[in-house]
C-alpha positions as CSV (number, residue, x, y, z in Angstrom):
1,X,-2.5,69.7,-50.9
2,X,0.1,71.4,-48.5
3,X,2.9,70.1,-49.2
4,X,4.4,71.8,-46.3
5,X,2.2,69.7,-44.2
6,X,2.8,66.3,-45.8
7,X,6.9,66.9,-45.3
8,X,6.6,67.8,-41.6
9,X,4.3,64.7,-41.0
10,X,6.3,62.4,-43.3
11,X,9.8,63.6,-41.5
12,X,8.8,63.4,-38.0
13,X,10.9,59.6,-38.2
14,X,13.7,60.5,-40.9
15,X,15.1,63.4,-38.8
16,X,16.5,64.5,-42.3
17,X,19.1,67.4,-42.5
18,X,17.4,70.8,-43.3
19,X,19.2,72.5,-46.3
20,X,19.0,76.3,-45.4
21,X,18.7,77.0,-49.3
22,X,19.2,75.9,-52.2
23,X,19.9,77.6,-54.6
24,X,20.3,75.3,-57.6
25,X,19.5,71.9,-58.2
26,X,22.1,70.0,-56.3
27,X,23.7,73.5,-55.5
28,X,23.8,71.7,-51.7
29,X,26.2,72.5,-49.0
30,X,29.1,70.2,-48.9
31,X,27.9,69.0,-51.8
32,X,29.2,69.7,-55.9
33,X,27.1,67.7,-58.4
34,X,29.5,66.1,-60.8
35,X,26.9,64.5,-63.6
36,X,23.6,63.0,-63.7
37,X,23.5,58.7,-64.0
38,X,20.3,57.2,-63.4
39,X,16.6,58.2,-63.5
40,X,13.3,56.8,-62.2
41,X,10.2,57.5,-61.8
42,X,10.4,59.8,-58.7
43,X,13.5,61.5,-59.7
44,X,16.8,61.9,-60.2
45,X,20.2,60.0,-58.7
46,X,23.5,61.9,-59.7
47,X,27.3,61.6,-59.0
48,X,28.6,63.7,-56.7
49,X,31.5,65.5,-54.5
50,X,31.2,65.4,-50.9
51,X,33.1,68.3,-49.0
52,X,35.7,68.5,-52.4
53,X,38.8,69.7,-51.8
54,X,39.0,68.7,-48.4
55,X,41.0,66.0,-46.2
56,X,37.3,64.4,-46.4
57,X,36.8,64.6,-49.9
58,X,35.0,61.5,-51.6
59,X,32.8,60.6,-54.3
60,X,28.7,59.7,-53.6
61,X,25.7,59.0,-54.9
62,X,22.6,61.3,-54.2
63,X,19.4,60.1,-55.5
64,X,16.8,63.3,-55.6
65,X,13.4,62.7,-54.5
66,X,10.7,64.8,-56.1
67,X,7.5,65.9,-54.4
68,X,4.8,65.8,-56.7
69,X,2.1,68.9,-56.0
70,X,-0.8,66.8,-56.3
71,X,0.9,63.4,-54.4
72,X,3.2,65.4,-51.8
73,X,5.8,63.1,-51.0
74,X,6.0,59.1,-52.4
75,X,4.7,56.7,-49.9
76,X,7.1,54.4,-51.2
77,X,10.1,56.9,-51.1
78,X,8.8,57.1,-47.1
79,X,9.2,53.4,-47.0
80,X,12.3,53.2,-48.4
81,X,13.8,55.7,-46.0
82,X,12.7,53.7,-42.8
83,X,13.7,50.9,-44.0
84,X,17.1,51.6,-44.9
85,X,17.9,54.0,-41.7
86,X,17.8,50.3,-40.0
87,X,20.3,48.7,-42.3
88,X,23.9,48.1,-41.3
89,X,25.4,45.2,-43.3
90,X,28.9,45.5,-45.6
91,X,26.8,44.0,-48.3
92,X,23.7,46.5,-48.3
93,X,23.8,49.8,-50.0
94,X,23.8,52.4,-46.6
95,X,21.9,55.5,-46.6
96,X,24.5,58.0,-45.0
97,X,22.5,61.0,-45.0
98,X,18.7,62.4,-45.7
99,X,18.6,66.3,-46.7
100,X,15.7,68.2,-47.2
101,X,15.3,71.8,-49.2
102,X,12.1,73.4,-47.9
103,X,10.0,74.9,-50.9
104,X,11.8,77.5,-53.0
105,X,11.3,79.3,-56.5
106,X,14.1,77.1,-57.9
107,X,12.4,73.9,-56.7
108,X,9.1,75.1,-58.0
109,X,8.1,76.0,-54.2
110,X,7.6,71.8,-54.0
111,X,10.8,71.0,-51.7
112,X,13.2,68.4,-52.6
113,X,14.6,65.8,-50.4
114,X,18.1,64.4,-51.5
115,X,19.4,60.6,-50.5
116,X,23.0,60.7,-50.2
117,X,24.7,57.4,-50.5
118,X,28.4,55.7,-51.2
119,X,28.9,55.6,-54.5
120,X,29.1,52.6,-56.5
121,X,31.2,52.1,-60.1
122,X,28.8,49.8,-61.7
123,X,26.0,47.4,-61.3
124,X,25.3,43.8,-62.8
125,X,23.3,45.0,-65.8
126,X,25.8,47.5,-66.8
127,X,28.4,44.7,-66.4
128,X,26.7,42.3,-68.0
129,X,25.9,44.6,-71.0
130,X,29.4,45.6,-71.6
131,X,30.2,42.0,-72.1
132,X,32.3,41.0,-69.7
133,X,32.3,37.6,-68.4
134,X,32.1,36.2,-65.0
135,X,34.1,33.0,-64.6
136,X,32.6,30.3,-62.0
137,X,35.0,31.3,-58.8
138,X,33.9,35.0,-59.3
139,X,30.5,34.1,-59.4
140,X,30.5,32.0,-56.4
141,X,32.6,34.8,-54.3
142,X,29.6,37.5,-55.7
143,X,26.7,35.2,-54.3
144,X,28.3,34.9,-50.8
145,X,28.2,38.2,-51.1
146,X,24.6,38.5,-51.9
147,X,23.2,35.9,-50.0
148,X,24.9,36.9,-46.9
149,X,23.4,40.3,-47.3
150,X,19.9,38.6,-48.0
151,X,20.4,36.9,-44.9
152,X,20.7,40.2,-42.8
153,X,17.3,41.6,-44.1
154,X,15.6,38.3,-43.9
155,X,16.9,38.1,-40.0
156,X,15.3,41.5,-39.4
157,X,11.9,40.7,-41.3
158,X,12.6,42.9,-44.3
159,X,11.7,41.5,-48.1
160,X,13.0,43.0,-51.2
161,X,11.1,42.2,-53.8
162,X,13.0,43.5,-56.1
163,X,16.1,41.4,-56.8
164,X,17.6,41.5,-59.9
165,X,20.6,42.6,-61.8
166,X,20.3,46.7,-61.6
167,X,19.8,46.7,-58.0
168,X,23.0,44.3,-57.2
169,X,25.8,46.6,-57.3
170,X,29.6,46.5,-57.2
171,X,32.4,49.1,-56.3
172,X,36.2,49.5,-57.7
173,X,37.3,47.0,-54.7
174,X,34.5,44.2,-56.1
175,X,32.9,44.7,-52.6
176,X,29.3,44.0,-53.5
177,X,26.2,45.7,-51.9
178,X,22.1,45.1,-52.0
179,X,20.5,48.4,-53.1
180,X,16.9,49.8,-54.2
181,X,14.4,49.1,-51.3
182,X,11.4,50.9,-53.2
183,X,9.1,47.7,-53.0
184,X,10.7,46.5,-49.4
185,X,8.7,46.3,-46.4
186,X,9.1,44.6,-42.9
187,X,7.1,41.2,-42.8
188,X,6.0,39.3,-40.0
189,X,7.0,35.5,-39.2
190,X,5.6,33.5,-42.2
191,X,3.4,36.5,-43.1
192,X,1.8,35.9,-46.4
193,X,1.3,38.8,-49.2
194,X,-0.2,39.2,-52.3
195,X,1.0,42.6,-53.7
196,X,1.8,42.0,-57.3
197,X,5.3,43.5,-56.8
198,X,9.2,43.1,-58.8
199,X,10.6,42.8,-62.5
200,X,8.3,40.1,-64.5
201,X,11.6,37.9,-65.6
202,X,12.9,37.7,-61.6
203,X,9.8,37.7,-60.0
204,X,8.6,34.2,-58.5
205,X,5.9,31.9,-59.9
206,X,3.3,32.8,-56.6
207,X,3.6,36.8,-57.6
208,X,3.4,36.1,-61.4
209,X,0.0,34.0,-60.9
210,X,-1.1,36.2,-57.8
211,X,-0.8,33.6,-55.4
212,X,-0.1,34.1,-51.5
213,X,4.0,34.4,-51.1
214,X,6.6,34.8,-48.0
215,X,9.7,36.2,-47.9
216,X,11.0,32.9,-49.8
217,X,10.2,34.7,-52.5
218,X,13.6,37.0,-52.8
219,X,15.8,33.4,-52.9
220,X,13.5,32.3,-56.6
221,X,14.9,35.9,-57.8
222,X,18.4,35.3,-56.4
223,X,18.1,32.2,-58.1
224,X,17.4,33.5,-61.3
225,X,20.2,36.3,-61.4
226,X,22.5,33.4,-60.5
227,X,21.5,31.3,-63.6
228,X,21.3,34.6,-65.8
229,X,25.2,35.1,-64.9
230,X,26.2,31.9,-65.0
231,X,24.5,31.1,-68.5
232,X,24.0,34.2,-70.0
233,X,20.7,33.7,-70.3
234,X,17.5,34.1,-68.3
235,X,15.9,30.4,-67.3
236,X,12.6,31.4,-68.4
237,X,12.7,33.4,-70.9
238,X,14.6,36.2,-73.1
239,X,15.4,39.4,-72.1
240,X,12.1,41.3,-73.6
241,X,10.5,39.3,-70.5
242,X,8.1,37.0,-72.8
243,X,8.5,33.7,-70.4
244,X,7.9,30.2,-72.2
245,X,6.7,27.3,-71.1
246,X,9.3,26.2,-68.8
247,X,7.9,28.9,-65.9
248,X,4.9,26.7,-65.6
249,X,7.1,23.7,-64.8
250,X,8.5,25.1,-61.8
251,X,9.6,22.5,-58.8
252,X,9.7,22.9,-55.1
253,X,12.6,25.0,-54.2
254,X,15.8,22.8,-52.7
255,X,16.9,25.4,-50.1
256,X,14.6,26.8,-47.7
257,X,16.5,30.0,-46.9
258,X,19.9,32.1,-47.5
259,X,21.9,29.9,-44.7
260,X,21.4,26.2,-46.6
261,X,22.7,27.8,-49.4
262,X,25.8,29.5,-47.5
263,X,26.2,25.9,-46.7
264,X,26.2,24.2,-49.9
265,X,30.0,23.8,-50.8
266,X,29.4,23.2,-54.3
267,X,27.8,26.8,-54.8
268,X,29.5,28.7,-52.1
269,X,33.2,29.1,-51.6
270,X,35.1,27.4,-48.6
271,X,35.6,29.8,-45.6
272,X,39.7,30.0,-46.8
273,X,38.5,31.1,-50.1
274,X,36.6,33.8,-48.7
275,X,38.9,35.3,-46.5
276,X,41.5,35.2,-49.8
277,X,39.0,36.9,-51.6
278,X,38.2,39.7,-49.3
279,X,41.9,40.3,-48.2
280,X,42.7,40.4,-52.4
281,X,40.1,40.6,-54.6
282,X,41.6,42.1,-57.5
283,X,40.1,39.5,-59.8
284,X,36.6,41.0,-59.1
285,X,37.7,44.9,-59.4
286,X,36.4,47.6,-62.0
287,X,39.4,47.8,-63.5
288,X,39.6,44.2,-64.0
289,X,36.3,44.2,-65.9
290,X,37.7,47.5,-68.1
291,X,40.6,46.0,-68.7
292,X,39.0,42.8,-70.2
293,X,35.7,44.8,-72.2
């Protein structure tokens, strides 16, 4: 395959950054890699330095995307790119920059293409593995946070699919942001899918039995993470994703989308909270959580 060829057709929509050379993995202008702190299956997403040293200075994430000789680059690496180019919410994860190296010897003449994004401290399954607890008024300002953001992609047709506690993240200011849109893809109105898509112990009853689902189906797995943090415990089933019997039991869902449940006072904060919250929220910082590991 020429992988030449797939880039420049891929690209045509990403208008990515072309990286003159590169002469080391993450050896990127304006860029220093500080360490590497996640992996997937497509790559690589590390810590790093953008312009150090400078007025600009700050710290990002830049998640590497490999292109695999005999695959050229992942169709659902494409997807996520388009998708996320559109995004402009304080509660999704933005994609600031797309770079591309063109085929080298140190990239094993393949090409790498580098996702630069802000970087974020921590996310819920790190949290929640440290042993820190949530109390209920923390809780309730985090899922304001993350339905309001599930709101913005279900306005513009988008579906997740893939909500659970590894993709909500948090930064040092306990601003919370929507991230990993690997298994996203824009919907029509009331479009129905079938794809059996997400992570077995969030994903909703219609996936899990291969039934025709809308984009209703994020709110079950928003659901879910909410119980799992509030209980410390997955409704359905432990953590080594064996569900029991309650799954089968499953009612009709009591809010039809992300704005009843904005509405519900007894889950969501009142507007005066809020604005308390985002002016000093202290009680939801990183250092909060170290403090009390």
């Amino acid at each position: 395959m020429d992988n030449n060829k797939v880039i420049s057709q891929d690209f045509k929509t990403l208008s990515p950054k072309i990286l003159e050379e590169e002469t080391e993995l993450l050896d990127v202008k304006d860029y220093d890699n500080i360490k590497q702190v996640g992996e997937g299956g497509f790559g690589t997403v590390h810590k790093a330095f953008y312009k150090k040293g400078t007025k600009d200075q700050k710290i990002v994430a830049i998640k590497l995307i490999r292109i695999f000789e005999d695959q050229g680059f992942p169709v659902t690496a494409l997807r996520e790119i388009l998708i996320m180019k559109r995004l402009n919410h304080k509660n999704i994860l933005k994609l600031e920059e797309v770079l591309y190296a063109p085929p080298n010897d140190k990239n094993k003449n393949r090409g790498n293409v580098y996702l630069v994004f802000p970087y974020m401290e921590q996310d819920f399954s790190g949290i929640r593995m440290s042993g820190y607890t949530f109390n209920f008024r923390q809780i309730k300002y985090i899922f304001y946070q993350i339905l309001s953001g599930m709101a913005y992609l279900h306005k513009n047709k988008i579906i997740h699919r893939d909500i659970k506690s590894s993709n909500i993240l948090m930064n040092h200011k306990g601003e919370i942001k929507i991230g990993d849109y690997g298994l996203s893809r824009f919907v029509k109105d009331k479009e129905l899918l079938s794809s059996y898509v997400g992570t077995l112990i969030f994903i909703s009853p219609q996936i899990l039995f291969s039934d025709k689902y809308t984009i209703k189906t994020d709110l079950f797995s928003v659901g879910v993470l909410f119980y799992y943090m509030t209980y410390h415990e997955f409704p359905y089933g432990e953590e080594n994703y064996e569900l029991n019997d309650n799954y089968s039991d499953c009612v009709e869902p009591k809010y039809e989308n992300e704005m009843e449940v904005l509405k519900d006072k007894d889950i969501i904060p009142s507007k005066e909270s809020i604005e308390k919250d985002e002016k000093n929220n202290d009680e939801l910082s990183i250092q909060v959580i170290c403090r009390n590991d």
